[in-house]
SERO-4910 file (N, C-alpha, C, O; in steps of 0.05 Angstrom, whole numbers):
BEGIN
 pado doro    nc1    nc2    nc3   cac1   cac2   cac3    cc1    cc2    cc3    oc1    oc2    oc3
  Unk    A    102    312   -440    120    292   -428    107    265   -426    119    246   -416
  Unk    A     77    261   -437     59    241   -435     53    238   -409     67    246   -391
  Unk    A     21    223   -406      7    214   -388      6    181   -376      6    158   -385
  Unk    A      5    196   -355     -4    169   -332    -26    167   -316    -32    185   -300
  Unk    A    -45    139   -318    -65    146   -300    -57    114   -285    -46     93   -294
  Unk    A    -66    122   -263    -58     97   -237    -92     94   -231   -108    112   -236
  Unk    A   -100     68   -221   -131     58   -207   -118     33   -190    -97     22   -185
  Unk    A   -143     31   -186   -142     -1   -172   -144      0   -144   -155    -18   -132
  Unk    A   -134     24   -130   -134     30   -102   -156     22    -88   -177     19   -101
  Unk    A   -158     18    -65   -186     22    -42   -174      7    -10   -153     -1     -1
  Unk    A   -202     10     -2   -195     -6     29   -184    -37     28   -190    -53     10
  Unk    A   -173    -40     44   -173    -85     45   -163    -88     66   -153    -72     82
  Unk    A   -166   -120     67   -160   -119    102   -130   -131    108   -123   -142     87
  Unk    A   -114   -132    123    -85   -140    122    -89   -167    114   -108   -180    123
  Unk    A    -74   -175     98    -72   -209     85    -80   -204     56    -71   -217     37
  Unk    A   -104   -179     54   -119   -182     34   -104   -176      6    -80   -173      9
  Unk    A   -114   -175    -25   -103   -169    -47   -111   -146    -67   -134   -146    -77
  Unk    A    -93   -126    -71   -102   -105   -100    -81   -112   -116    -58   -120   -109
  Unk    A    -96   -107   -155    -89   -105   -164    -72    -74   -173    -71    -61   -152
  Unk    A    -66    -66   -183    -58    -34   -191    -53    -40   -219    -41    -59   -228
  Unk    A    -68    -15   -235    -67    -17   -257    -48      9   -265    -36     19   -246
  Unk    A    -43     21   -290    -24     45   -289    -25     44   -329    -12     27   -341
  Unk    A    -41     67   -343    -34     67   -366    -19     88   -379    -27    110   -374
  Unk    A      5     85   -397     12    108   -398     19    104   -425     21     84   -438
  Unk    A     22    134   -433     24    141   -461     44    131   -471     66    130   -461
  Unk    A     36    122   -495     62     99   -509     91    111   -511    112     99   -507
  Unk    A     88    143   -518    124    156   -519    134    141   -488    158    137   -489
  Unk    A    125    133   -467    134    137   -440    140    115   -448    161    112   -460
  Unk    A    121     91   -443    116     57   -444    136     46   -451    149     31   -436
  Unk    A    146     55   -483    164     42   -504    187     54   -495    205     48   -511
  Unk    A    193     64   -483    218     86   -492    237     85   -456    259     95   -449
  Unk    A    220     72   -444    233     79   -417    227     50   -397    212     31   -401
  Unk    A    242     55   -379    240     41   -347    213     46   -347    206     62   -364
  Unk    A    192     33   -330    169     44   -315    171     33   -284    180     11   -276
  Unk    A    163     47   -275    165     37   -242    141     40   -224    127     56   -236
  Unk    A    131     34   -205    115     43   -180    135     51   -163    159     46   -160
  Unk    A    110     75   -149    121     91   -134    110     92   -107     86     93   -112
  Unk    A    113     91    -77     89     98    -65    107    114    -43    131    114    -40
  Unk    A     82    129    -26     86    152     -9     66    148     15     43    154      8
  Unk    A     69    143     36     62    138     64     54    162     71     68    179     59
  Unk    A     37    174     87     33    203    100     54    205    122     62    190    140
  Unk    A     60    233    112     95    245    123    118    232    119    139    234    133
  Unk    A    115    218     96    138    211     87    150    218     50    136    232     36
  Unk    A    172    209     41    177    211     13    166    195      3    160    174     15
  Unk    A    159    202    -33    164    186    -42    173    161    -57    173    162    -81
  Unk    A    183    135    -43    200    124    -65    199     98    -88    176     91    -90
  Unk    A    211     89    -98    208     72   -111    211     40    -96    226     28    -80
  Unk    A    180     33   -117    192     -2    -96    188    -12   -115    181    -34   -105
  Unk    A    185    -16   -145    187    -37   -169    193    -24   -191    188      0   -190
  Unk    A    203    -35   -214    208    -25   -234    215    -50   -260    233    -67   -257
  Unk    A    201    -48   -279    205    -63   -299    220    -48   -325    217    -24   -329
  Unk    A    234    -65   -340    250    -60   -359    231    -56   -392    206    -60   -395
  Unk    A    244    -50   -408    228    -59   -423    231    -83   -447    221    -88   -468
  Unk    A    257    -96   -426    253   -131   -435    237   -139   -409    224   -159   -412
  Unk    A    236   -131   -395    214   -153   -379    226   -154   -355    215   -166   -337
  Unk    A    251   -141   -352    262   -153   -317    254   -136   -301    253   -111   -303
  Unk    A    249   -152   -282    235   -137   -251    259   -136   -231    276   -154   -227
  Unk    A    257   -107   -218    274   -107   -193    257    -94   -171    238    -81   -179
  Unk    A    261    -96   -150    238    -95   -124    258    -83   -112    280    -93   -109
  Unk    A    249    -56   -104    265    -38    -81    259    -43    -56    274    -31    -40
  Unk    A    242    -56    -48    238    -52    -23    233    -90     -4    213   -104     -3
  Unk    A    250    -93      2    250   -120     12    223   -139     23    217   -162     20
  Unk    A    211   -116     37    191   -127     49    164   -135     25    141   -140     31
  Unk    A    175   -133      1    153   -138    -14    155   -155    -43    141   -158    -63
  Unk    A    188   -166    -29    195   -190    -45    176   -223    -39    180   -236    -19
  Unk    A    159   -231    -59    153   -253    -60    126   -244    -47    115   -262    -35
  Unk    A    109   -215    -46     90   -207    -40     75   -193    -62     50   -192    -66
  Unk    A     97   -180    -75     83   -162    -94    102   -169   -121    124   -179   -121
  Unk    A     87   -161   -141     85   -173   -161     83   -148   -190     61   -139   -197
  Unk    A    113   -137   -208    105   -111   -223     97   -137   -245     99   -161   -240
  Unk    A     88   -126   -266     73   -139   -295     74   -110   -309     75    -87   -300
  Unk    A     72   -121   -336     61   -102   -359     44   -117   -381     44   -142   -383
  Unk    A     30    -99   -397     16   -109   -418     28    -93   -442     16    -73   -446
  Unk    A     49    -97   -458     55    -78   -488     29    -71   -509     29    -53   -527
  Unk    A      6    -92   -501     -9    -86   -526    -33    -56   -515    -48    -41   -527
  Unk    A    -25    -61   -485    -48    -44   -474    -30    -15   -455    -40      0   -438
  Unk    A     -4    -14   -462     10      6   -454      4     12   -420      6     33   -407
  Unk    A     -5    -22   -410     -7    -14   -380     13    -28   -363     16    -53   -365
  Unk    A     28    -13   -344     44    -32   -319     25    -42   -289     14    -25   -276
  Unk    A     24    -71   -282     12    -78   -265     26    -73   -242     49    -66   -245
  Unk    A     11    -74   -202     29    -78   -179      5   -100   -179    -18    -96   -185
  Unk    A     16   -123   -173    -13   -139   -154      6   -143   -129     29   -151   -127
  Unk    A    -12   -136   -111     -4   -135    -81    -20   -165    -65    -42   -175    -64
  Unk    A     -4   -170    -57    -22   -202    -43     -4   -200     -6     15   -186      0
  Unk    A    -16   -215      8     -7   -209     37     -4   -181     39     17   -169     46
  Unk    A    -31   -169     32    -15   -133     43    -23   -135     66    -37   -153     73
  Unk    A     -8   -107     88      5   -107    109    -10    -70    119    -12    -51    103
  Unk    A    -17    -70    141    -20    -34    149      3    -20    135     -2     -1    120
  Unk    A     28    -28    139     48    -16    127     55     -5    102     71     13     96
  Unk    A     35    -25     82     46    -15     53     15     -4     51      2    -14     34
  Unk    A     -1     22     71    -14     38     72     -5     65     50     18     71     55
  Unk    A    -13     77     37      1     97     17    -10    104    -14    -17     87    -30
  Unk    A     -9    129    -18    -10    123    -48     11    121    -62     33    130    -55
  Unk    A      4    105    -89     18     84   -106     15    104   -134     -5    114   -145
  Unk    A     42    106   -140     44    126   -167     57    102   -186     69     82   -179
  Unk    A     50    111   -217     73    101   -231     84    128   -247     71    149   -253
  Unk    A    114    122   -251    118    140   -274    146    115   -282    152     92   -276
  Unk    A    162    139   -304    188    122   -311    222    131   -288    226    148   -270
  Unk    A    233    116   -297    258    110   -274    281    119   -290    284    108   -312
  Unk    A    298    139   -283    284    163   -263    259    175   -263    249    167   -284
  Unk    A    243    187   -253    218    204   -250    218    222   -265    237    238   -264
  Unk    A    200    224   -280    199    253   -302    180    264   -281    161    250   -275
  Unk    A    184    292   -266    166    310   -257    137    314   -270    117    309   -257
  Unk    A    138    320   -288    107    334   -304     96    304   -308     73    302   -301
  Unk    A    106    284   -317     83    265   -314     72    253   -288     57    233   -291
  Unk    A     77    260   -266     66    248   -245     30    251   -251     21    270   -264
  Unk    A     14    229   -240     -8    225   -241    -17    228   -212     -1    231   -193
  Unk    A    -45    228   -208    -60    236   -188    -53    202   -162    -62    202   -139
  Unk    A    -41    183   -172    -43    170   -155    -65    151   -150    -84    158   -163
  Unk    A    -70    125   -133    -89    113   -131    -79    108    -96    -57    100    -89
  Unk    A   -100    113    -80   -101    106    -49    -94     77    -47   -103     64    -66
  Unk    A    -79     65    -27    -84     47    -18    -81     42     17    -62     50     31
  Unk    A   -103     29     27   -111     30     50   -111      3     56   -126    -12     45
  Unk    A    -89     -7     79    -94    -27     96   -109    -26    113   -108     -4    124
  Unk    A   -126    -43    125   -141    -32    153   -157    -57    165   -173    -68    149
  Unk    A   -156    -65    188   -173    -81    198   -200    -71    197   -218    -85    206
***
């Protein structure tokens, strides 16, 4: 069903900035939606960005309009999150896959940690 690997995760302090990186196997890249995903402890999964593969971005989640930022690279089969003003809130790991979610390619995820 092809692969996804997510990085970029770690600690930062609220205000602070991650990038998120996400490469995935070209059948996925070329052929589909790609989106980020993230999951809060005790909560779902869901989607808060997703790029096309002309280029248009839609942001699911309000609070991270004009904060966060999806990108892609076609030559390097990677989708970007850069996160800027992060918040305790957008505490979680950060998945990518394509939109809808193919099950079997989910990836291990990359942490991300707000924290004073």
């Amino acid at each position: 069903q092809g692969q996804l690997v997510e990085s970029g995760g770690g600690l930062v302090r609220p205000g602070g900035s991650l990038t998120l990186s996400c490469v995935a196997s070209a059948s996925l890249f070329r052929m589909y939606v790609m989106g980020w995903y993230r999951q809060a402890p005790g909560k779902q999964r869901d989607l808060v960005a997703e790029i096309t593969i002309g280029g248009r971005t839609t942001y699911s989640v309000d609070s991270m309009k004009g904060r966060f930022i999806i990108s892609r690279d076609i030559t390097k089969n990677t989708i970007y999150l850069h996160m800027n003003n992060l918040r305790p809130e957008d505490t979680a790991v950060y998945y990518c896959n394509v939109v809808p979610p193919i099950q079997e390619s989910w990836g291990q995820g990359t942490q991300v940690t707000v924290s004073s």
